[in-house]
N, C-alpha and C positions, 0 to 999 in steps of 0.2 A: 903543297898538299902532301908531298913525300916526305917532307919535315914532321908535318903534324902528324902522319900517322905513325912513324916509324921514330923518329927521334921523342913525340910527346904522347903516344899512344893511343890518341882518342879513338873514341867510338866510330864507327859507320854511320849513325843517325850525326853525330856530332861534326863528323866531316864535312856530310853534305849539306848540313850548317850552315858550315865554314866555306864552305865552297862557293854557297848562293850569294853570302853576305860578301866575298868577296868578289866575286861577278859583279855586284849594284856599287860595290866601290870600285871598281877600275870604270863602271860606266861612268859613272857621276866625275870621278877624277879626267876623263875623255873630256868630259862635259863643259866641264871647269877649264879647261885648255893645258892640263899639268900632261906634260910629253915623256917626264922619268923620275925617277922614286925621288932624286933629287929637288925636283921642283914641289913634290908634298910640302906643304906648310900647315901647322896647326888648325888657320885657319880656314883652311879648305877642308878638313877633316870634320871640324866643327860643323861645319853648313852641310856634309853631308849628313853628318849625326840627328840634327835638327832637322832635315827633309824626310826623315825617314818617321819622324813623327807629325811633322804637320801636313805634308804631301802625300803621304801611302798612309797614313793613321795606323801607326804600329805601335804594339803598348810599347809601356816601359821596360818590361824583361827583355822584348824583343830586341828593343835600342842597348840595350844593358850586354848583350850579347855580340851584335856588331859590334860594339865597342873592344871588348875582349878580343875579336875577331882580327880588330885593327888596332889593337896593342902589340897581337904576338906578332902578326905580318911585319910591321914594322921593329919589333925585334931583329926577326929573321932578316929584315932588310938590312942592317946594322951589323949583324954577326958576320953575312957574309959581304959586309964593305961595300954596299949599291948605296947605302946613303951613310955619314959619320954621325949626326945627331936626330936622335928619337923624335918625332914630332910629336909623341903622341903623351909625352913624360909631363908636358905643362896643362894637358886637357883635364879640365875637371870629370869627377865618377859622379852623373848624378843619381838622388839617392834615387833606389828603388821601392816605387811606390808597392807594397806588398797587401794584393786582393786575397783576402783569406782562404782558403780552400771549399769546395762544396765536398760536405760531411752526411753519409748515411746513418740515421740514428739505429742502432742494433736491432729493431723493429722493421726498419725498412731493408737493412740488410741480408735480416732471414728471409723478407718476402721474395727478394731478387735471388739469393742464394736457390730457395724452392721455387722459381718462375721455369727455372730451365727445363725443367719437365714435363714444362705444359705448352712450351713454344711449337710451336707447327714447323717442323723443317724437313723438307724434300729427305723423303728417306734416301740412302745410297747402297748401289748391290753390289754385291764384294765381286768384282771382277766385273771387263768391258760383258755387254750381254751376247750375248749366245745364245743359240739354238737348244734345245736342253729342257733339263728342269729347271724350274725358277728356284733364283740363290736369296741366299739368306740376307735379311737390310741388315745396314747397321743403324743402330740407336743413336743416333747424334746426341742425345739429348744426356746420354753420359759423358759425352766427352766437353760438352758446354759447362754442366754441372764440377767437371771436375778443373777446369781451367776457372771459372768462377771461386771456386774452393779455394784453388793453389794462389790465386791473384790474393783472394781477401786473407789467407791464412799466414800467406808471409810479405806481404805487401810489395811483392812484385809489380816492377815496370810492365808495360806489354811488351815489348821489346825483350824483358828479362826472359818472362812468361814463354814466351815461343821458343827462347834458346833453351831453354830448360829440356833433358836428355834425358832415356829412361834411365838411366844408371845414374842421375844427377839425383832420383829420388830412392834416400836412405831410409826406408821402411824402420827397420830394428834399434837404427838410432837416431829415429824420428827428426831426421831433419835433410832440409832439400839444399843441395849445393848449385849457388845461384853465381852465374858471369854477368856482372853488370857492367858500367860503363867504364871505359879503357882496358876491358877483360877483367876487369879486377873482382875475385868470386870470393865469396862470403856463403858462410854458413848458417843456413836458417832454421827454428824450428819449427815442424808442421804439426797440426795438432791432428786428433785421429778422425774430425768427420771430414777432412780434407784428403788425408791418407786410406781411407774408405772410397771416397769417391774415384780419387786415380784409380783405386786396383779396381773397380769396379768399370770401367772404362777399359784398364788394358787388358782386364778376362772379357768384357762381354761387346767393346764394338773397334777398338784397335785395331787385330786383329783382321778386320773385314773390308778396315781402309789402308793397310800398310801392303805395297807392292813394292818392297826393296828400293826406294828412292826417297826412303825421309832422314835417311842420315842418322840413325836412332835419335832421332827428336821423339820426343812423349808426345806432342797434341797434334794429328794430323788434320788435313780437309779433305775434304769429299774424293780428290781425287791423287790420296795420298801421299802429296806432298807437306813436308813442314807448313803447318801456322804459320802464316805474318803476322805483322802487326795489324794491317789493317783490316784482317780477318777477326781479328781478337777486337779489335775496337767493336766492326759491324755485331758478333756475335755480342759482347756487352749491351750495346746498344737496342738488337734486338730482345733479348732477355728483359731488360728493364722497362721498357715498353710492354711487356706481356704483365709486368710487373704493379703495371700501375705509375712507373716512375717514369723523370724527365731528367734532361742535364745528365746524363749518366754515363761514363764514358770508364778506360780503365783504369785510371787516375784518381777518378773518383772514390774506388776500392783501396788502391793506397791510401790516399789521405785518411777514409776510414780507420783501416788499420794503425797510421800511426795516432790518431785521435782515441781511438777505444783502447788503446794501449795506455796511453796518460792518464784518462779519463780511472782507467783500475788503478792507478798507481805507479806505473812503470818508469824509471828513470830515465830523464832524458839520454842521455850518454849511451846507454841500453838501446834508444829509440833508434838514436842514429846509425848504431850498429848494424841494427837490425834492415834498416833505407840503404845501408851503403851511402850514406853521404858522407863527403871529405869533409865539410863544414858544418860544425855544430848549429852554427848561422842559419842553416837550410833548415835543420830540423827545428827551431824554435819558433816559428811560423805557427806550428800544432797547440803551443803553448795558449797561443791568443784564441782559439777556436771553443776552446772551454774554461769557461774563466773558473767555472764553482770548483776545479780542483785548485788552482791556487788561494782561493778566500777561504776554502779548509786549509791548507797548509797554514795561510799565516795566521788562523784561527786558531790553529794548534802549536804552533814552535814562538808566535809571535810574543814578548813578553805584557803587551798592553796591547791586547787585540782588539 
Protein backbone atom coordinates (compact mmCIF):
# COMPACT_ATOMS: atom_id res chain seq x y z
CA UNK A 1 0.00 0.00 0.00
CA UNK A 2 3.04 2.29 0.56
CA UNK A 3 4.05 1.57 -2.98
CA UNK A 4 0.84 2.46 -4.35
CA UNK A 5 0.41 5.62 -2.68
CA UNK A 6 3.78 7.01 -2.85
CA UNK A 7 5.61 5.48 -5.70
CA UNK A 8 2.14 5.34 -8.14
CA UNK A 9 0.22 8.10 -6.42
CA UNK A 10 -3.31 6.92 -6.31
CA UNK A 11 -6.11 8.30 -4.76
CA UNK A 12 -7.52 7.69 -1.27
CA UNK A 13 -10.88 6.39 -2.55
CA UNK A 14 -8.58 4.33 -4.92
CA UNK A 15 -6.47 2.90 -2.23
CA UNK A 16 -9.05 1.67 -0.20
CA UNK A 17 -9.97 -0.05 -3.48
CA UNK A 18 -6.91 -1.51 -3.52
CA UNK A 19 -6.77 -2.37 -0.10
CA UNK A 20 -10.22 -4.43 0.00
CA UNK A 21 -9.53 -6.26 -3.21
CA UNK A 22 -6.48 -7.21 -1.80
CA UNK A 23 -7.72 -8.37 1.70
CA UNK A 24 -10.48 -11.02 -0.52
CA UNK A 25 -7.22 -12.05 -2.39
CA UNK A 26 -4.94 -13.03 0.25
CA UNK A 27 -8.30 -14.74 1.75
CA UNK A 28 -9.18 -16.79 -1.05
CA UNK A 29 -5.28 -17.34 -1.76
CA UNK A 30 -5.37 -18.76 2.40
CA UNK A 31 -8.25 -20.60 0.89
CA UNK A 32 -6.61 -22.21 -1.79
CA UNK A 33 -3.83 -23.52 0.58
CA UNK A 34 -0.94 -21.07 -1.55
CA UNK A 35 1.52 -20.33 1.96
CA UNK A 36 3.77 -17.61 -0.31
CA UNK A 37 3.68 -15.27 -3.38
CA UNK A 38 5.72 -18.25 -4.68
CA UNK A 39 3.27 -20.71 -4.65
CA UNK A 40 0.53 -18.10 -6.88
CA UNK A 41 -0.18 -19.77 -10.01
CA UNK A 42 -2.20 -18.22 -12.88
CA UNK A 43 -4.46 -20.55 -12.10
CA UNK A 44 -5.52 -19.74 -8.75
CA UNK A 45 -5.72 -16.24 -9.74
CA UNK A 46 -8.11 -17.18 -12.35
CA UNK A 47 -10.69 -18.97 -9.88
CA UNK A 48 -10.50 -16.23 -7.78
CA UNK A 49 -11.26 -13.66 -10.58
CA UNK A 50 -14.16 -15.90 -11.57
CA UNK A 51 -15.70 -16.29 -7.82
CA UNK A 52 -15.88 -12.84 -7.41
CA UNK A 53 -18.43 -12.95 -10.29
CA UNK A 54 -20.30 -16.06 -9.76
CA UNK A 55 -20.07 -16.23 -5.90
CA UNK A 56 -20.50 -12.42 -4.48
CA UNK A 57 -22.22 -11.19 -8.10
CA UNK A 58 -19.93 -8.42 -8.71
CA UNK A 59 -20.24 -6.65 -12.22
CA UNK A 60 -17.76 -6.53 -14.58
CA UNK A 61 -15.92 -3.20 -13.88
CA UNK A 62 -15.90 -4.37 -10.49
CA UNK A 63 -13.91 -7.85 -11.65
CA UNK A 64 -12.11 -5.49 -14.22
CA UNK A 65 -10.64 -3.69 -11.23
CA UNK A 66 -9.42 -6.55 -9.05
CA UNK A 67 -7.90 -7.60 -11.87
CA UNK A 68 -5.71 -4.43 -12.10
CA UNK A 69 -5.42 -4.69 -8.38
CA UNK A 70 -3.61 -8.06 -9.04
CA UNK A 71 -1.56 -7.04 -11.79
CA UNK A 72 0.27 -4.36 -10.01
CA UNK A 73 0.67 -6.45 -6.71
CA UNK A 74 2.23 -8.96 -8.59
CA UNK A 75 4.35 -6.41 -10.19
CA UNK A 76 5.42 -5.31 -7.04
CA UNK A 77 6.00 -8.85 -6.03
CA UNK A 78 8.50 -9.29 -9.00
CA UNK A 79 10.27 -5.92 -8.64
CA UNK A 80 11.18 -6.63 -5.27
CA UNK A 81 12.34 -10.35 -5.98
CA UNK A 82 9.26 -12.35 -3.55
CA UNK A 83 8.42 -14.03 -6.79
CA UNK A 84 10.71 -14.19 -10.49
CA UNK A 85 7.89 -14.72 -12.86
CA UNK A 86 4.54 -12.65 -13.22
CA UNK A 87 1.49 -14.82 -12.85
CA UNK A 88 -0.65 -12.70 -13.96
CA UNK A 89 1.15 -11.82 -17.72
CA UNK A 90 -0.71 -15.15 -19.31
CA UNK A 91 -4.27 -14.10 -17.67
CA UNK A 92 -6.74 -12.95 -20.20
CA UNK A 93 -8.48 -8.98 -19.78
CA UNK A 94 -11.94 -9.85 -20.19
CA UNK A 95 -13.80 -7.39 -22.16
CA UNK A 96 -15.63 -4.93 -20.32
CA UNK A 97 -19.21 -5.15 -20.62
CA UNK A 98 -19.98 -1.17 -20.89
CA UNK A 99 -23.81 -0.26 -19.15
CA UNK A 100 -24.33 3.20 -20.55
CA UNK A 101 -24.55 5.85 -18.18
CA UNK A 102 -28.00 7.20 -16.76
CA UNK A 103 -28.36 10.83 -18.47
CA UNK A 104 -30.66 13.86 -17.15
CA UNK A 105 -32.36 15.34 -20.22
CA UNK A 106 -31.75 19.48 -19.71
CA UNK A 107 -35.45 19.62 -18.73
CA UNK A 108 -34.85 17.44 -15.98
CA UNK A 109 -31.87 18.86 -15.01
CA UNK A 110 -33.23 22.40 -14.38
CA UNK A 111 -35.93 20.91 -12.34
CA UNK A 112 -33.30 19.33 -9.89
CA UNK A 113 -30.95 22.19 -10.37
CA UNK A 114 -34.33 24.56 -8.85
CA UNK A 115 -35.43 21.37 -6.35
CA UNK A 116 -32.82 22.61 -3.81
CA UNK A 117 -34.79 25.44 -2.77
CA UNK A 118 -37.65 23.83 -1.92
CA UNK A 119 -36.16 20.75 0.08
CA UNK A 120 -36.97 20.86 3.87
CA UNK A 121 -33.84 20.81 5.73
CA UNK A 122 -33.21 21.21 9.47
CA UNK A 123 -32.21 24.85 9.57
CA UNK A 124 -28.69 25.27 11.64
CA UNK A 125 -27.84 28.19 14.17
CA UNK A 126 -24.59 29.75 13.78
CA UNK A 127 -22.90 28.79 17.06
CA UNK A 128 -23.43 25.76 19.92
CA UNK A 129 -27.01 27.48 21.60
CA UNK A 130 -26.85 29.73 24.29
CA UNK A 131 -28.68 31.42 26.63
CA UNK A 132 -29.15 34.86 24.81
CA UNK A 133 -30.94 36.14 21.91
CA UNK A 134 -31.83 33.62 19.27
CA UNK A 135 -28.97 33.49 16.39
CA UNK A 136 -29.32 33.77 12.98
CA UNK A 137 -30.07 29.91 10.76
CA UNK A 138 -28.25 29.28 8.05
CA UNK A 139 -30.01 28.63 4.60
CA UNK A 140 -28.74 25.35 3.70
CA UNK A 141 -30.59 25.44 0.72
CA UNK A 142 -27.89 27.71 -0.90
CA UNK A 143 -25.21 25.77 -0.14
CA UNK A 144 -27.17 22.53 -1.90
CA UNK A 145 -27.95 24.76 -4.69
CA UNK A 146 -24.62 25.83 -5.09
CA UNK A 147 -22.78 22.35 -4.91
CA UNK A 148 -25.63 21.05 -7.29
CA UNK A 149 -24.45 24.11 -9.71
CA UNK A 150 -20.49 23.41 -9.22
CA UNK A 151 -21.28 19.28 -9.80
CA UNK A 152 -23.34 20.00 -13.15
CA UNK A 153 -21.23 23.08 -14.25
CA UNK A 154 -17.91 21.27 -14.52
CA UNK A 155 -18.78 17.86 -14.06
CA UNK A 156 -17.10 17.18 -11.04
CA UNK A 157 -16.59 13.68 -9.09
CA UNK A 158 -18.26 13.94 -5.52
CA UNK A 159 -15.11 13.27 -4.33
CA UNK A 160 -13.70 16.24 -6.65
CA UNK A 161 -16.72 18.34 -5.35
CA UNK A 162 -15.81 18.37 -1.65
CA UNK A 163 -12.15 19.02 -2.09
CA UNK A 164 -12.84 21.91 -3.93
CA UNK A 165 -11.34 25.19 -1.69
CA UNK A 166 -12.58 28.59 -1.69
CA UNK A 167 -9.54 29.94 -3.29
CA UNK A 168 -9.97 26.91 -5.92
CA UNK A 169 -12.88 29.14 -7.20
CA UNK A 170 -11.52 31.81 -9.83
CA UNK A 171 -14.38 34.21 -10.19
CA UNK A 172 -12.64 36.81 -12.88
CA UNK A 173 -11.33 34.04 -14.83
CA UNK A 174 -14.29 31.98 -14.64
CA UNK A 175 -12.87 28.90 -13.97
CA UNK A 176 -12.58 26.42 -10.89
CA UNK A 177 -9.39 24.55 -10.16
CA UNK A 178 -10.22 20.97 -9.69
CA UNK A 179 -7.75 17.97 -7.72
CA UNK A 180 -8.90 14.88 -9.15
CA UNK A 181 -7.58 11.51 -8.87
CA UNK A 182 -3.93 10.91 -8.11
CA UNK A 183 -4.08 14.89 -7.10
CA UNK A 184 -3.70 15.59 -10.49
CA UNK A 185 -5.75 19.31 -10.83
CA UNK A 186 -7.06 20.45 -13.96
CA UNK A 187 -8.61 23.65 -14.88
CA UNK A 188 -12.36 24.06 -15.37
CA UNK A 189 -14.65 26.51 -16.77
CA UNK A 190 -17.69 27.50 -14.59
CA UNK A 191 -20.37 29.29 -16.27
CA UNK A 192 -22.07 32.38 -14.33
CA UNK A 193 -25.35 30.78 -12.87
CA UNK A 194 -23.08 28.41 -11.17
CA UNK A 195 -20.63 31.20 -10.10
CA UNK A 196 -23.89 33.20 -8.78
CA UNK A 197 -24.79 30.42 -6.70
CA UNK A 198 -21.41 29.85 -4.89
CA UNK A 199 -21.05 33.61 -4.11
CA UNK A 200 -24.41 33.58 -2.90
CA UNK A 201 -23.75 30.83 -0.42
CA UNK A 202 -20.46 32.28 0.79
CA UNK A 203 -22.26 35.86 1.42
CA UNK A 204 -25.45 34.66 2.73
CA UNK A 205 -25.02 30.95 4.73
CA UNK A 206 -21.01 30.01 4.88
CA UNK A 207 -20.38 32.21 7.08
CA UNK A 208 -23.02 30.81 9.71
CA UNK A 209 -21.44 27.33 9.36
CA UNK A 210 -17.72 27.97 9.25
CA UNK A 211 -16.00 27.58 12.87
CA UNK A 212 -12.28 27.42 11.87
CA UNK A 213 -12.16 23.69 11.38
CA UNK A 214 -12.94 23.33 7.50
CA UNK A 215 -9.60 23.68 6.18
CA UNK A 216 -10.88 26.47 3.71
CA UNK A 217 -13.03 23.83 1.92
CA UNK A 218 -16.04 25.85 0.14
CA UNK A 219 -19.00 23.48 1.05
CA UNK A 220 -19.47 22.83 4.66
CA UNK A 221 -22.18 20.67 6.93
CA UNK A 222 -24.19 21.64 9.58
CA UNK A 223 -21.70 21.28 11.89
CA UNK A 224 -18.91 22.91 10.04
CA UNK A 225 -16.84 20.59 8.99
CA UNK A 226 -15.72 19.92 5.21
CA UNK A 227 -18.40 17.83 2.93
CA UNK A 228 -17.76 14.18 2.33
CA UNK A 229 -18.68 12.49 -0.09
CA UNK A 230 -21.25 10.87 1.29
CA UNK A 231 -22.81 13.96 2.45
CA UNK A 232 -22.91 15.10 -1.19
CA UNK A 233 -24.35 11.89 -2.39
CA UNK A 234 -27.33 11.98 0.58
CA UNK A 235 -27.75 15.69 -0.35
CA UNK A 236 -28.10 14.88 -4.39
CA UNK A 237 -30.20 12.22 -3.55
CA UNK A 238 -32.36 14.16 -1.48
CA UNK A 239 -32.81 17.10 -3.90
CA UNK A 240 -33.81 14.73 -6.75
CA UNK A 241 -36.49 13.27 -4.71
CA UNK A 242 -37.94 16.63 -3.92
CA UNK A 243 -37.45 16.76 -7.67
CA UNK A 244 -39.57 14.31 -8.87
CA UNK A 245 -36.53 12.23 -9.86
CA UNK A 246 -35.14 8.57 -9.16
CA UNK A 247 -31.58 6.83 -9.80
CA UNK A 248 -30.01 10.17 -9.12
CA UNK A 249 -26.91 10.10 -7.59
CA UNK A 250 -23.71 12.59 -8.29
CA UNK A 251 -22.45 10.70 -11.13
CA UNK A 252 -25.40 11.06 -12.64
CA UNK A 253 -24.69 14.99 -12.92
CA UNK A 254 -21.34 14.18 -14.55
CA UNK A 255 -22.51 11.94 -17.18
CA UNK A 256 -24.90 14.79 -17.82
CA UNK A 257 -22.54 17.05 -18.21
CA UNK A 258 -20.31 15.21 -20.38
CA UNK A 259 -23.43 14.24 -22.66
CA UNK A 260 -24.86 17.86 -23.08
CA UNK A 261 -21.63 18.76 -23.92
CA UNK A 262 -21.51 16.30 -27.19
CA UNK A 263 -24.83 16.56 -27.72
CA UNK A 264 -24.00 20.87 -28.49
CA UNK A 265 -21.04 19.85 -30.30
CA UNK A 266 -18.12 19.72 -28.14
CA UNK A 267 -15.06 17.82 -29.19
CA UNK A 268 -14.43 14.82 -27.64
CA UNK A 269 -10.70 15.35 -26.82
CA UNK A 270 -12.23 18.68 -25.14
CA UNK A 271 -14.68 16.37 -23.26
CA UNK A 272 -11.95 14.47 -21.71
CA UNK A 273 -10.09 17.37 -20.62
CA UNK A 274 -12.69 18.69 -19.18
CA UNK A 275 -13.51 14.69 -16.95
CA UNK A 276 -9.80 14.49 -16.18
CA UNK A 277 -9.77 11.25 -17.81
CA UNK A 278 -6.26 9.67 -18.78
CA UNK A 279 -8.08 7.49 -21.37
CA UNK A 280 -9.89 8.90 -24.26
CA UNK A 281 -11.40 5.14 -23.97
CA UNK A 282 -13.30 6.43 -20.81
CA UNK A 283 -14.78 9.27 -22.44
CA UNK A 284 -16.25 7.67 -25.47
CA UNK A 285 -18.73 5.80 -23.58
CA UNK A 286 -20.78 9.56 -23.83
CA UNK A 287 -20.55 9.00 -27.56
CA UNK A 288 -23.08 5.94 -27.44
CA UNK A 289 -25.54 7.68 -25.20
CA UNK A 290 -26.62 9.99 -28.07
CA UNK A 291 -26.51 8.72 -31.30
CA UNK A 292 -28.53 11.89 -33.36
CA UNK A 293 -25.11 13.83 -33.00
CA UNK A 294 -23.28 11.25 -34.83
CA UNK A 295 -26.11 10.52 -37.86
CA UNK A 296 -25.81 14.62 -38.25
CA UNK A 297 -22.03 14.44 -38.53
CA UNK A 298 -22.09 11.72 -40.93
CA UNK A 299 -25.03 13.31 -42.58
CA UNK A 300 -23.01 16.09 -43.05
CA UNK A 301 -19.10 15.25 -43.82
CA UNK A 302 -20.37 11.94 -45.15
CA UNK A 303 -19.78 11.78 -49.02
CA UNK A 304 -22.99 9.28 -49.80
CA UNK A 305 -24.86 9.79 -46.72
Amino acid sequence: MAYLRVECGLSKNTLEAYDRDLRDLVADLHSAGVKSPADITPRVLSEHLAALKSKRGMTGSSVLRHLATVRVWCRFLVSTEQIKKNPTEILDRPTRWKKLPTVLSPTQMKALLSAAGRVEVKPVRDGAAKPGPRRAQAPLHLRDTALLELIYACGLRASEAAGVGLDDIKPAAGVVLVTGKGDKQRLVPVGKPALAAVEAYVRGCRPMLAKGRDGGRLLLSRNGRPLDRIAIWQIVKRTAAAAGLSKVHPHVLRHSFATHLLTGGADLRVVQELLGHADIGTTQIYTHVDRSRLKDVHRQHHPRP
